[in-house]
Structures are given as C-alpha cells and as structure tokens.
DRENPA-3360 file (N, C-alpha, C; in nm, 2 decimals, always signed):
BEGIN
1 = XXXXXXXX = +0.08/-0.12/+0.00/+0.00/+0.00/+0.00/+0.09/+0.12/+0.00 ~ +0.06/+0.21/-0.06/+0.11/+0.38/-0.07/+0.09/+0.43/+0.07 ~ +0.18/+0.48/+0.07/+0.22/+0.55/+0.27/+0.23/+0.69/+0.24 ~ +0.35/+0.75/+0.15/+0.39/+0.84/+0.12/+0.31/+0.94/+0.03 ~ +0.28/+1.08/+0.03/+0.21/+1.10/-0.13/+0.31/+1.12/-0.24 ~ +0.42/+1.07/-0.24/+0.51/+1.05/-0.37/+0.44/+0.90/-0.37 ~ +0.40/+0.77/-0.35/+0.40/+0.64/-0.34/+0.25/+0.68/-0.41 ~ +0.11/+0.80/-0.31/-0.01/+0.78/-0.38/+0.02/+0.86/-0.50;
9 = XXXXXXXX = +0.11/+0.96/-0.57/+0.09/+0.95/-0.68/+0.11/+0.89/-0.81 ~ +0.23/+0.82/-0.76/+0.29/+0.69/-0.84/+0.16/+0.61/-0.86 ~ +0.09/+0.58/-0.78/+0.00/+0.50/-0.77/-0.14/+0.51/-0.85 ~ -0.19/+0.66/-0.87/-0.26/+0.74/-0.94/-0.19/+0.70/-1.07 ~ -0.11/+0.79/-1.13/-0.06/+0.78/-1.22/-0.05/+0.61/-1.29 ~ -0.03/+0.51/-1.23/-0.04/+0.36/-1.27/-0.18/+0.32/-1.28 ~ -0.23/+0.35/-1.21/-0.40/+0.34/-1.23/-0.49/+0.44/-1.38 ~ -0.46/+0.59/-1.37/-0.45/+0.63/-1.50/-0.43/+0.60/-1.61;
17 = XXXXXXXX = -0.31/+0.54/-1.62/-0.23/+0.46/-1.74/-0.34/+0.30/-1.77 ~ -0.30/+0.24/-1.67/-0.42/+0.15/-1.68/-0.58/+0.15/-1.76 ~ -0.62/+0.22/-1.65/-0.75/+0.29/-1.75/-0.73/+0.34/-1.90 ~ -0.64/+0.41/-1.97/-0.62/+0.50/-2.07/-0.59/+0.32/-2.13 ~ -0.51/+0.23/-2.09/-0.47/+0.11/-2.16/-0.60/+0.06/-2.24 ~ -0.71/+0.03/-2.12/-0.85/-0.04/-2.11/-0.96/+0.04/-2.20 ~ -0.97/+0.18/-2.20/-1.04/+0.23/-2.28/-0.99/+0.24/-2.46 ~ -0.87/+0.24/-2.47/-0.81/+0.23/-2.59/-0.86/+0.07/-2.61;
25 = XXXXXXXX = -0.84/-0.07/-2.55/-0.80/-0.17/-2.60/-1.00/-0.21/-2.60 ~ -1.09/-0.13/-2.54/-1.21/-0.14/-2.61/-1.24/-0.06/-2.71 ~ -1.18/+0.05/-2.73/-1.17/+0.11/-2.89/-1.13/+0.03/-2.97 ~ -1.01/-0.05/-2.98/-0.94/-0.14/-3.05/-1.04/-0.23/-3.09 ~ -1.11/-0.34/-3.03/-1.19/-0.40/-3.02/-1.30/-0.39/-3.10 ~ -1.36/-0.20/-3.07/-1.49/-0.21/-3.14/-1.47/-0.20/-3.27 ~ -1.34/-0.11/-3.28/-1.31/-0.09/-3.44/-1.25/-0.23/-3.52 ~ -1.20/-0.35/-3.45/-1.19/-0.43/-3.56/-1.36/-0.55/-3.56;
33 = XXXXXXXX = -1.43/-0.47/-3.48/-1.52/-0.53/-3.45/-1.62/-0.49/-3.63 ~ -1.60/-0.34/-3.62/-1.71/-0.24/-3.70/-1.66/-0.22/-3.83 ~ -1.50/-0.17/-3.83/-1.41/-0.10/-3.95/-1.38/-0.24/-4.04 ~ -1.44/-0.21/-4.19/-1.38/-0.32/-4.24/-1.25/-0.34/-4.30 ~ -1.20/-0.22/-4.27/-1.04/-0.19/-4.31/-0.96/-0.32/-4.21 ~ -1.02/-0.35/-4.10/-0.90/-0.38/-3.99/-1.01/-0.54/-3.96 ~ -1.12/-0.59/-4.08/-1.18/-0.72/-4.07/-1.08/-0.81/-4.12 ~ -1.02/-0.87/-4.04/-0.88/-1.01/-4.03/-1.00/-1.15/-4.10;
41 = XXXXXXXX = -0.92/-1.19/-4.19/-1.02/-1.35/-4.21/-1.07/-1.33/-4.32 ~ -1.19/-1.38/-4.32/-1.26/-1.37/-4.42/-1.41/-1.24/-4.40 ~ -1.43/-1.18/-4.48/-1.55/-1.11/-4.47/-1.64/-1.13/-4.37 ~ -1.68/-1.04/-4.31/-1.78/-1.08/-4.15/-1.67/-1.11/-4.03 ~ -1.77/-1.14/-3.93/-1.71/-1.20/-3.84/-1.71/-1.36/-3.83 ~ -1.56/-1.37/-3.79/-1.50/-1.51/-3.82/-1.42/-1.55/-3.73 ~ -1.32/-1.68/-3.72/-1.26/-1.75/-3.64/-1.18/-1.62/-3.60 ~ -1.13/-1.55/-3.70/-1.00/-1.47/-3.70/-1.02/-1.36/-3.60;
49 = XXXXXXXX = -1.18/-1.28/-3.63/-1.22/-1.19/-3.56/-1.24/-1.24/-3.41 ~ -1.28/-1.36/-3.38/-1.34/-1.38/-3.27/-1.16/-1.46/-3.19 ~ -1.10/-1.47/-3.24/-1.00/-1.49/-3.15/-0.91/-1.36/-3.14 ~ -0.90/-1.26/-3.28/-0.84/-1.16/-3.20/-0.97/-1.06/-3.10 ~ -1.09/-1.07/-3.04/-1.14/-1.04/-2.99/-1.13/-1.08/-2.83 ~ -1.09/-1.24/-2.79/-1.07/-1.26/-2.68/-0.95/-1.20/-2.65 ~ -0.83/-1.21/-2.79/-0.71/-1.14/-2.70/-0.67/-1.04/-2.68 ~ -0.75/-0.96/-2.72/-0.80/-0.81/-2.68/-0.85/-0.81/-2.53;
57 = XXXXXXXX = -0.97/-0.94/-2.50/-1.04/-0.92/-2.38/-0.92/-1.02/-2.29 ~ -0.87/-1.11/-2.32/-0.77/-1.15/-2.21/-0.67/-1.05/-2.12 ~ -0.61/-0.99/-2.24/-0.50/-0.88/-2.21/-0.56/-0.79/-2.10 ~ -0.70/-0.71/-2.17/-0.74/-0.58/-2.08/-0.79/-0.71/-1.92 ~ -0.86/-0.77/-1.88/-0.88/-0.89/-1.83/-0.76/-0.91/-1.69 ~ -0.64/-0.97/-1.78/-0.58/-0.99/-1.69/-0.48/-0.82/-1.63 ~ -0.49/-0.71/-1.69/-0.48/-0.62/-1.64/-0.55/-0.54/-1.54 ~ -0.68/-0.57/-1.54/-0.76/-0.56/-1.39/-0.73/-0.61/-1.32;
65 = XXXXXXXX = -0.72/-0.77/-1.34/-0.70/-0.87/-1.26/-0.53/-0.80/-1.16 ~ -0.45/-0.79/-1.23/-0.29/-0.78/-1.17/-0.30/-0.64/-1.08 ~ -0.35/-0.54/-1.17/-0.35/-0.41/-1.12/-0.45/-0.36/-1.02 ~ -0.60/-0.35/-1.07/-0.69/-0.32/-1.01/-0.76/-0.43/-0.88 ~ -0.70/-0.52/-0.91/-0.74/-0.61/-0.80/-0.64/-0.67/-0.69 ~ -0.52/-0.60/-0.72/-0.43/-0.65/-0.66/-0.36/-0.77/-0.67 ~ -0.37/-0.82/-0.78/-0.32/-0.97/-0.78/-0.18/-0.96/-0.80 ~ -0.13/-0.86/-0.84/+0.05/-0.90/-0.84/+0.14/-0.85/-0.70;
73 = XXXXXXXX = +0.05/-0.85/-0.59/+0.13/-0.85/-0.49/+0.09/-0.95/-0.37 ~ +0.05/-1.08/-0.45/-0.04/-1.17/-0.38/+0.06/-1.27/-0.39 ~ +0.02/-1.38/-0.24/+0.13/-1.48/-0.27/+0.13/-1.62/-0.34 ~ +0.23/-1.71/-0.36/+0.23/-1.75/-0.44/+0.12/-1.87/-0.42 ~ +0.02/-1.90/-0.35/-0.05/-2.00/-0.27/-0.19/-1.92/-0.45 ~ -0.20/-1.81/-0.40/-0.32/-1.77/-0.45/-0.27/-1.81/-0.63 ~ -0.17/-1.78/-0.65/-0.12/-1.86/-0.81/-0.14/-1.95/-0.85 ~ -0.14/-2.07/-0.75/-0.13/-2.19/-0.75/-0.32/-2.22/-0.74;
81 = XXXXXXXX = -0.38/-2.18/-0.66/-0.53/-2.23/-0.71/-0.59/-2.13/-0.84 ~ -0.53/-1.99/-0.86/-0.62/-1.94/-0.99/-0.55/-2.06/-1.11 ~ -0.43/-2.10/-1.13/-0.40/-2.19/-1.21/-0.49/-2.32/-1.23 ~ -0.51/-2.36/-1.09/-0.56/-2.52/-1.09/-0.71/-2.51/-1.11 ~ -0.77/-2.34/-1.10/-0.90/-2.36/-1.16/-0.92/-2.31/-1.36 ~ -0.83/-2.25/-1.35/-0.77/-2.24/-1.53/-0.78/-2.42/-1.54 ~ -0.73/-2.49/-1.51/-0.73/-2.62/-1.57/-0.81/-2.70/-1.57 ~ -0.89/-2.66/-1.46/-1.00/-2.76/-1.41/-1.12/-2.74/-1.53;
89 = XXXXXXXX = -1.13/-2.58/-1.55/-1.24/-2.50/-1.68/-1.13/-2.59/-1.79 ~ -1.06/-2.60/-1.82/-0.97/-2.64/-1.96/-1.05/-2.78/-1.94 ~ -1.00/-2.86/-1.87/-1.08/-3.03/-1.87/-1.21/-3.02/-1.89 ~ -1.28/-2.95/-1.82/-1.47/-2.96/-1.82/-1.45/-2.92/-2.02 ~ -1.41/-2.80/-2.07/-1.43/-2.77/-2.19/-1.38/-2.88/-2.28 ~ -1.27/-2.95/-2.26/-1.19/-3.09/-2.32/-1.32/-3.19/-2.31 ~ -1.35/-3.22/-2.21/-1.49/-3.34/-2.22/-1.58/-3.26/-2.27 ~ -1.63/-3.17/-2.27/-1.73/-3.08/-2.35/-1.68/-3.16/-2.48;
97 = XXXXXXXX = -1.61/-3.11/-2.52/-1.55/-3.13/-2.67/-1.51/-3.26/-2.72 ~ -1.47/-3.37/-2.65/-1.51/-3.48/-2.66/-1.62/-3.56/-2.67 ~ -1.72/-3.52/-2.59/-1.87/-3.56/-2.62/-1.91/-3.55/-2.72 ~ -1.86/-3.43/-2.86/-1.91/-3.46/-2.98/-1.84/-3.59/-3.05 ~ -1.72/-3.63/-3.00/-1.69/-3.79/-3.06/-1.70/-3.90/-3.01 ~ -1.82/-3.90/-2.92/-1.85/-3.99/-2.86/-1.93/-4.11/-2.95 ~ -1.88/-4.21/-2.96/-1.96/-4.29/-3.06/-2.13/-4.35/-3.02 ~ -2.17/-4.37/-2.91/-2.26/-4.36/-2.91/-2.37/-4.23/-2.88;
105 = XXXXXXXX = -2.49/-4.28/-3.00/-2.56/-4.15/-3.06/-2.74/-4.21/-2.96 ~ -2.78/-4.11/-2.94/-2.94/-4.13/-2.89/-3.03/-4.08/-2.99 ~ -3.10/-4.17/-3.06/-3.17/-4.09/-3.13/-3.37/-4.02/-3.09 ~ -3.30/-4.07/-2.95/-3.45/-3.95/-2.89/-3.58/-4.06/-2.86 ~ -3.67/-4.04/-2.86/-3.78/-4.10/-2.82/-3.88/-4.17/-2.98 ~ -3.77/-4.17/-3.04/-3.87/-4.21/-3.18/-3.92/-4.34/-3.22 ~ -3.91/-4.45/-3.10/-3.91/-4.57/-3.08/-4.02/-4.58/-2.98 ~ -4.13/-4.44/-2.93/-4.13/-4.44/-2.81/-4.09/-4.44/-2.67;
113 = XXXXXXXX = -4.16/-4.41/-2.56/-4.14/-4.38/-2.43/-4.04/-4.50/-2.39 ~ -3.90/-4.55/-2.34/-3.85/-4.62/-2.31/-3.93/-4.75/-2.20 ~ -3.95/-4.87/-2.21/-4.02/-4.94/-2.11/-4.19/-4.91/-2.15 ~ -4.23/-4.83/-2.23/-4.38/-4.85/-2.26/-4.41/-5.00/-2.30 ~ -4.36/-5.06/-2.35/-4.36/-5.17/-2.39/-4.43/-5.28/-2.29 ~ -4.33/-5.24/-2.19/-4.37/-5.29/-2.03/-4.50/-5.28/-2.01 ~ -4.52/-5.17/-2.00/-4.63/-5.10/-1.93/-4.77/-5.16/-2.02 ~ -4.76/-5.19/-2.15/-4.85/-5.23/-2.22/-4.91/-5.34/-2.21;
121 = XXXXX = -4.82/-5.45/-2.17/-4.87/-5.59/-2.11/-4.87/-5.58/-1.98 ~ -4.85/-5.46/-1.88/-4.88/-5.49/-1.77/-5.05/-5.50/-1.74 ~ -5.09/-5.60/-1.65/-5.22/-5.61/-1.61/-5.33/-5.46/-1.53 ~ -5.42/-5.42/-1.62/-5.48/-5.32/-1.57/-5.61/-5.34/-1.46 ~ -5.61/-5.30/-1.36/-5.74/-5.33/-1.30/-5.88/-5.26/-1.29;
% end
C-alpha cells in the first residue's frame, strides 16, 4: 500500500495509465469489430475476428485482474489455485468437446417412451 504522497501518486498515475490502456483496447476491439479496413479473415465475423477479440479481452482482463485487484502482490499459494482452476475450466471444456466424438448416438424418443412396452402388457385393474 502507498504510505507516502510520492507512493499515492505513483500509484494514481499507474492506475490512470491503466485505464487510458483499457479504454483504448475497447476502442481497439470495437473498431476491428465495426471498421472493415481492420476485418482479419474472411469477410464478417470469423474465427479470425473472434480470436483476436478474446485477445483483446484477455489482455485488458488480466490487467484488472494484476493491477486493479491487486493480484501482483499476492502470494504465491493464491497462483497456485487461480492456475488449478484455469485447468479444471480447460478439462470440463476438453470433455465438453469430446462428447461430440462420442460414438454412441441417442436418437430420442422415436421408438417411443423407453419401457412402454412394459407397461402395455402390464395387467390393468
């Protein structure tokens, strides 16, 4: 923490800078969002656009994260679980994306209610 007011202006001034970063890199953003001068890929929006979009939003992202939240003067314990939940989201999205090569397919109810069959020779009273 800032003690001194040479430390809180230092501190001002990095927070400023910050901001001026974050408002430019959502300028950035909208303009290769909008400008077709600066549309990467193929016409529209595409793989190209939408990945330089997250790394647009990573960057500004992990700059809150370090600066505004204090995360770069945290110790190394708190590194070690934001990491292990980065990977934990990485595996859930890996089996996400495995389940589309899953070889077995359901194709729904179009055979009927499962076990109706049952139910049809069971004795009614």
């Amino acid at each position: 923490m800032a003690d001194s007011p040479e430390a809180i202006q230092k501190s001002l001034r990095l927070y400023k800078l910050i901001g001026a970063v974050l408002f430019a890199g959502t300028i950035i953003t909208v303009m290769v969002a909008t400008v077709p001068a600066l549309d990467f890929g193929k016409h529209g929006f595409d793989t190209a656009d939408m990945v330089l979009g997250l790394l647009i939003a990573s960057v500004k992202a992990s700059l809150v994260a370090a600066i505004f939240m204090h995360l770069n003067h945290e110790k190394r314990l708190i590194y070690w679980l934001f990491g292990f939940g980065i990977i934990a989201a990485i595996c859930l999205l890996a089996l996400t994306a495995l389940a589309e090569t899953d070889p077995i397919h359901y194709n729904g109810f179009n055979n009927g209610i499962p076990g109706s069959d049952v139910i049809k020779h069971f004795p009614h009273n």
